[in-house]
C-alpha positions as CSV (number, residue, x, y, z in Angstrom):
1,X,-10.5,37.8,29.2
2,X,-7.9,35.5,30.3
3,X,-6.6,32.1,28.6
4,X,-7.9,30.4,31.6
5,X,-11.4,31.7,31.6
6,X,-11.7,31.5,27.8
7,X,-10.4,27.4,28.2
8,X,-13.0,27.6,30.7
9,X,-16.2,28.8,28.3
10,X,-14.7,27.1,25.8
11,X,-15.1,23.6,27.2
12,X,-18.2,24.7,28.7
13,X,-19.7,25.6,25.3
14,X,-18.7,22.4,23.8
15,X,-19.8,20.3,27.1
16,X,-23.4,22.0,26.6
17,X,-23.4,21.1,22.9
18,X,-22.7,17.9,23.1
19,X,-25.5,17.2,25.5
20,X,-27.9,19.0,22.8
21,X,-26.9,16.3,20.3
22,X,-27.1,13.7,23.2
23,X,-30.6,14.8,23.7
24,X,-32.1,15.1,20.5
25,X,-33.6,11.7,20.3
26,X,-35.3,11.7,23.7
27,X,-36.6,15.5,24.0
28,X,-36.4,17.0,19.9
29,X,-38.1,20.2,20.4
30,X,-35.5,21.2,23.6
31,X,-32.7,20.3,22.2
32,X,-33.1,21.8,19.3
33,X,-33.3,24.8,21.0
34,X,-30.6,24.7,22.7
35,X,-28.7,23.9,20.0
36,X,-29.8,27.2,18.2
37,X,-29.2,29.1,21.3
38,X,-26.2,28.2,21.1
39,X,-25.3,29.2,17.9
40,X,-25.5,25.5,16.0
41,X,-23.6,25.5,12.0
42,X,-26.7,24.0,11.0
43,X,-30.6,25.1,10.5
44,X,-31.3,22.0,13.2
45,X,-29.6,19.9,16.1
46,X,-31.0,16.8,13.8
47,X,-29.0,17.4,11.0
48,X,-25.8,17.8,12.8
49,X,-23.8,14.4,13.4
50,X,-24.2,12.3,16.7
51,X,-21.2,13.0,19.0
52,X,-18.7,10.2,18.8
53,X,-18.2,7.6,22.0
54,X,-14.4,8.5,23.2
55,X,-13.0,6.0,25.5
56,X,-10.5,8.3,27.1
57,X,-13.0,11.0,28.1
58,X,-14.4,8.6,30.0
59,X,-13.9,8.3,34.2
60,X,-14.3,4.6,35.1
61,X,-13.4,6.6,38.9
62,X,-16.0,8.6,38.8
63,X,-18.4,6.3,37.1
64,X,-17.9,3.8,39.7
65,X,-18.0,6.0,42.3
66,X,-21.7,7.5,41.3
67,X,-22.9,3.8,41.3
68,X,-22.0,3.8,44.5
69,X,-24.1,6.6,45.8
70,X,-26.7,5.3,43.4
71,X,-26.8,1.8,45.0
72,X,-26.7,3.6,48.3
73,X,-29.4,5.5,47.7
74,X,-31.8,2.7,45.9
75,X,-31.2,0.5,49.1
76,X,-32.4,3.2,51.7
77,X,-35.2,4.4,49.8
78,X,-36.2,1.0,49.6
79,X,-36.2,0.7,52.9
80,X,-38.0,3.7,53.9
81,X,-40.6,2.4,51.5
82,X,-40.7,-0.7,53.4
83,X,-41.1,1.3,56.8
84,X,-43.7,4.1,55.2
85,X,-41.6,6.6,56.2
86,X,-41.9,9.1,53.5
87,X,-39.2,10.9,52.1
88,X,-40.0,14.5,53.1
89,X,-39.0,13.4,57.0
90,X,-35.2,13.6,57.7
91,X,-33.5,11.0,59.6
92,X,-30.2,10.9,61.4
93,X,-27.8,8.9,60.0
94,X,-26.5,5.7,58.0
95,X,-24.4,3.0,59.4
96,X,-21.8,1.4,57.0
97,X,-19.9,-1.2,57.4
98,X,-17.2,-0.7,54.0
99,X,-15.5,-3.5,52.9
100,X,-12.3,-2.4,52.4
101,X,-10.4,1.2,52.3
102,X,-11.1,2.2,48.8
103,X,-15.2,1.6,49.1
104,X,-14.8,4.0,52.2
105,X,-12.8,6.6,50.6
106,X,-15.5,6.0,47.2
107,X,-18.3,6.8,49.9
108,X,-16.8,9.4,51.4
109,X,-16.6,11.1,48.1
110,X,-20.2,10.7,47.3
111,X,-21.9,11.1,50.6
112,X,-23.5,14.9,50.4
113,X,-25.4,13.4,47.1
114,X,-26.5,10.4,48.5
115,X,-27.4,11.6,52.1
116,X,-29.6,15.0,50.6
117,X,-30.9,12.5,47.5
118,X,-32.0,10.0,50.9
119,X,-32.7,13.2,53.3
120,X,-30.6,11.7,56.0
121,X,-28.1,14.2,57.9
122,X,-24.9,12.0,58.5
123,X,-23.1,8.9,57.6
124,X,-21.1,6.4,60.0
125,X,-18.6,4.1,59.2
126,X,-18.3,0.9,61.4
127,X,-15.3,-1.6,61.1
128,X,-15.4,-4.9,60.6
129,X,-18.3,-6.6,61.1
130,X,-19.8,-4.0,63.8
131,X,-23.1,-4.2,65.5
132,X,-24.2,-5.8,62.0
133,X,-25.1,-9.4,61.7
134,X,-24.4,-10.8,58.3
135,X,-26.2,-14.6,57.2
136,X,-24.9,-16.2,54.1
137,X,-27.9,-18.2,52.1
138,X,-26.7,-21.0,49.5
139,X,-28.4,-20.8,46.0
140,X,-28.9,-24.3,45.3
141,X,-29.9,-23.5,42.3
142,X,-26.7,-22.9,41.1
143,X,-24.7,-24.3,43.9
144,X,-26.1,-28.1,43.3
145,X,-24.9,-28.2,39.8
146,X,-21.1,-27.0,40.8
147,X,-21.2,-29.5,44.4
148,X,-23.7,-32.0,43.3
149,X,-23.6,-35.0,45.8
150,X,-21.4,-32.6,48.4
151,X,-24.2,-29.9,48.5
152,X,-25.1,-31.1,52.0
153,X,-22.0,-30.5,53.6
154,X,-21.3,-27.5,51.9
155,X,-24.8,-25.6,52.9
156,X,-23.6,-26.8,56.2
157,X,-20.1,-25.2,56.2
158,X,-21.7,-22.2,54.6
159,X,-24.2,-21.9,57.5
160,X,-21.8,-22.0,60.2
161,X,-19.5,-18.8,58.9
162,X,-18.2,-16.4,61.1
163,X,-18.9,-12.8,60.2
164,X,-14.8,-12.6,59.3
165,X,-15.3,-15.3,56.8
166,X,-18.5,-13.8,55.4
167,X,-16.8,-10.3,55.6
168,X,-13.2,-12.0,53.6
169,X,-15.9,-13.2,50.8
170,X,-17.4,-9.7,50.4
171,X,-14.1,-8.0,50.1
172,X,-12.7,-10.9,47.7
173,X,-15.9,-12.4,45.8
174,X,-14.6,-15.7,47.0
175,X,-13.8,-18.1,50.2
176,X,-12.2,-21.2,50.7
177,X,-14.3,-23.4,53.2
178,X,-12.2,-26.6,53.7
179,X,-11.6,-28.3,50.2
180,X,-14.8,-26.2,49.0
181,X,-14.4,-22.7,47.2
182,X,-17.5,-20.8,47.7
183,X,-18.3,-17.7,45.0
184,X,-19.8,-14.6,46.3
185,X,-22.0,-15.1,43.2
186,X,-23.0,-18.7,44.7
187,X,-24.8,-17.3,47.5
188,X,-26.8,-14.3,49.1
189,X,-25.9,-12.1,51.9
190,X,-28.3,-10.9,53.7
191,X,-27.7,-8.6,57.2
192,X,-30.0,-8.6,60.2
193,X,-32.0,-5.5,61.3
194,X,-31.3,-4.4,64.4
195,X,-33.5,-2.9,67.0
196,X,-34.1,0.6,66.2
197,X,-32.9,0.2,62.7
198,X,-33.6,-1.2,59.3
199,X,-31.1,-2.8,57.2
200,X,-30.5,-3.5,53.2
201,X,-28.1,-5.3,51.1
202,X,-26.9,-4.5,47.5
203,X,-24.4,-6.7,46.8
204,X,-20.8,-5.8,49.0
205,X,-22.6,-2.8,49.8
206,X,-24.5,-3.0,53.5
207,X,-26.4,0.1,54.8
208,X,-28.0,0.4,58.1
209,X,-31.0,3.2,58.1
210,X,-31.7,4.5,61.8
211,X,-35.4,5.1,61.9
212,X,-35.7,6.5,65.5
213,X,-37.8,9.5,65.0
214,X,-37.2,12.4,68.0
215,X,-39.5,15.3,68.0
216,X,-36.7,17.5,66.5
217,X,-36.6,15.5,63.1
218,X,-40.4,15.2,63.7
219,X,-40.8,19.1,63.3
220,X,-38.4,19.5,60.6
221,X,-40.3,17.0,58.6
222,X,-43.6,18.7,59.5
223,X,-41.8,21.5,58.3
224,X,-41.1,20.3,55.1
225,X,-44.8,19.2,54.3
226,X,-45.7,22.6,55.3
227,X,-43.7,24.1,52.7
228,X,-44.9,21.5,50.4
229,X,-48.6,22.3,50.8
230,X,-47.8,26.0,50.4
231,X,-46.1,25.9,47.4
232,X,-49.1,24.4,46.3
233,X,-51.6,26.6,47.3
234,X,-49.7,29.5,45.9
235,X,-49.4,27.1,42.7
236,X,-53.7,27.4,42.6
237,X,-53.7,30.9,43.2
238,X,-51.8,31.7,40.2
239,X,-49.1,33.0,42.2
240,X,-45.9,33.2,40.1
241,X,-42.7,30.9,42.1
242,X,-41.2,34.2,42.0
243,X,-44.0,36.5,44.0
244,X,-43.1,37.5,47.9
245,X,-46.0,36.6,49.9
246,X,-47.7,36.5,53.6
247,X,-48.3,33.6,54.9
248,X,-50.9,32.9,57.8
249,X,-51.6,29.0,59.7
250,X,-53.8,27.9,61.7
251,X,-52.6,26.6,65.0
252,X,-52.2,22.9,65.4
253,X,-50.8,21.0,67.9
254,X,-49.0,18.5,65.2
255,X,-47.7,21.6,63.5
256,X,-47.0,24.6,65.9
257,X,-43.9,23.2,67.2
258,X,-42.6,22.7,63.3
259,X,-43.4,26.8,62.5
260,X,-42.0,27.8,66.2
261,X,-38.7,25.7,65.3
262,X,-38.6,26.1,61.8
263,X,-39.8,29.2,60.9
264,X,-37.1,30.9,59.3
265,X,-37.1,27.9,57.2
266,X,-40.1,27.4,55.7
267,X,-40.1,31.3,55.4
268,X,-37.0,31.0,52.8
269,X,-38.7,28.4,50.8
270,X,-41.6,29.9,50.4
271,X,-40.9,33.6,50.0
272,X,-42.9,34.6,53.2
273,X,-42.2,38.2,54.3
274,X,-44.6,37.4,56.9
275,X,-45.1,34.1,58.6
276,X,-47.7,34.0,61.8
277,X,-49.6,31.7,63.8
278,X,-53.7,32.7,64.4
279,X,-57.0,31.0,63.1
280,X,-58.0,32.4,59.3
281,X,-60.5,31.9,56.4
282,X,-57.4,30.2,54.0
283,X,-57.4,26.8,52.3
284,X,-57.9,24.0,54.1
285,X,-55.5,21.6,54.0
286,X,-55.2,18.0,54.5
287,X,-51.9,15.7,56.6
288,X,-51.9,12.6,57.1
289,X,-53.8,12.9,60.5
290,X,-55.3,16.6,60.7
291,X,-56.2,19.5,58.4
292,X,-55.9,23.1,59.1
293,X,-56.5,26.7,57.3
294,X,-53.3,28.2,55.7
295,X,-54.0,31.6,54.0
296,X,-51.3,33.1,51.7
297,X,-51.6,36.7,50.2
298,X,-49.1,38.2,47.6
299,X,-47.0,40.7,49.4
């Protein structure tokens, strides 16, 4: 073996170690297995020492970088909460607006975890201010301690920016409205949906969801439920994950066009040697708007 490759398992072995100390709190039993697997000095994980924090291992890049596609992600399932739109149906894309270069090159990074966490296909950038409408909302809470008798005129100056201005204050966290400095933490921003769209806030951070279902993402979510309820039927009949199996559905107009499209598909996922279309005996199964017979044998 190579100096490379034994670097390699080398850092590996102590990355995985680590995380069995880092772990023994929250889940004993595992990590103390692992730790044994692993070959531990000691009789136990628990009586080995808890790693020590190391500022320069860590990646303040990368850590900001994942809170990015975290805060992505925790603003668009929001709002497919808010629209019932349940995760297991893809959607076409996300609109961004970035504030600046380096929060576009962060996304860009991070966008295949965010977009399959989200199950949305693709991610647009738009510049400026776009198609977006931003508002700017005063918290007089905190706002009429700092302006007192001036907080009329100021809510006023703050209600009449321009989308640069309220664009200027995301990218710096402040804005000077005529002898006034406004704070980005003095006031809400809040964007405008759009028709055809739904949009959330999270800070600097805007993200336009397109909700516009065709009958082409309609199937392929159909197709994703499908696999979902046989997985589970296989799950009842004490099928291992493992086990190759036929598959037989019944035919349904809400679900033909999914097993036509997506066949091949929901064939991988599932392990199906076999995969057909004709009324059976099966499980019947329950959607949100139908049932149907599905009938799975072990190959």
């Amino acid at each position: 073996m190579d100096n490379d490759k034994l670097a390699a398992y080398q850092t590996l072995y102590e990355c995985l170690m680590t995380v069995a100390k880092l772990l023994a709190p929250f889940a004993p039993f595992f990590a103390d297995q692992l730790y044994k697997d692993l070959g531990g000095a000691l009789d136990s994980v628990h009586l080995d020492k808890f790693p020590k924090f190391n500022a320069a291992l860590v990646n303040k890049d990368l850590e900001e970088r994942m809170d990015i596609a975290q805060r992505i992600t925790t603003v668009v399932l929001s709002l497919r909460k808010k629209e019932g739109i349940a995760v297991k149906q893809p959607l076409q894309t996300l609109m961004i607006p970035p504030v600046d270069n380096a929060q576009r090159e962060a996304i860009e990074t991070v966008k295949d975890i965010f977009l399959q966490e989200v199950n949305v296909k693709d991610v647009k950038f738009v510049e400026g201010a776009g198609i977006l409408v931003k508002k700017v909302k005063c918290n007089f809470r905190t706002m009429g301690k700092k302006f007192g008798k001036d907080m009329k005129a100021v809510a006023a100056a703050v209600a009449e920016m321009t989308q640069e201005q309220i664009a200027e204050l995301e990218t710096n966290g402040k804005l000077q409205l005529g002898s006034y400095e406004i704070l980005a933490e003095d006031v809400e921003i809040i964007s405008e949906d759009i028709p055809g769209w739904l949009v959330g806030n999270d800070g600097n951070l805007t993200v336009a969801l397109d909700i516009t279902l065709t009958d082409e993402l309609r199937a392929e979510g159909m197709a994703r439920t499908l696999v979902n309820r046989i997985q589970n039927i296989r799950k009842k009949s004490g099928l291992e994950i493992t086990d190759h199996i036929h598959v037989c559905i019944e035919p349904n107009e809400a679900s033909t066009k999914a097993v036509e499209a997506f066949g091949d598909y929901i064939a991988r996922q599932v392990l199906a040697d076999s995969l057909k279309l004709e009324a059976n005996d099966g499980q019947e199964v329950e959607f949100d708007e139908f049932k149907l017979n599905i009938q799975i044998t072990k190959s």
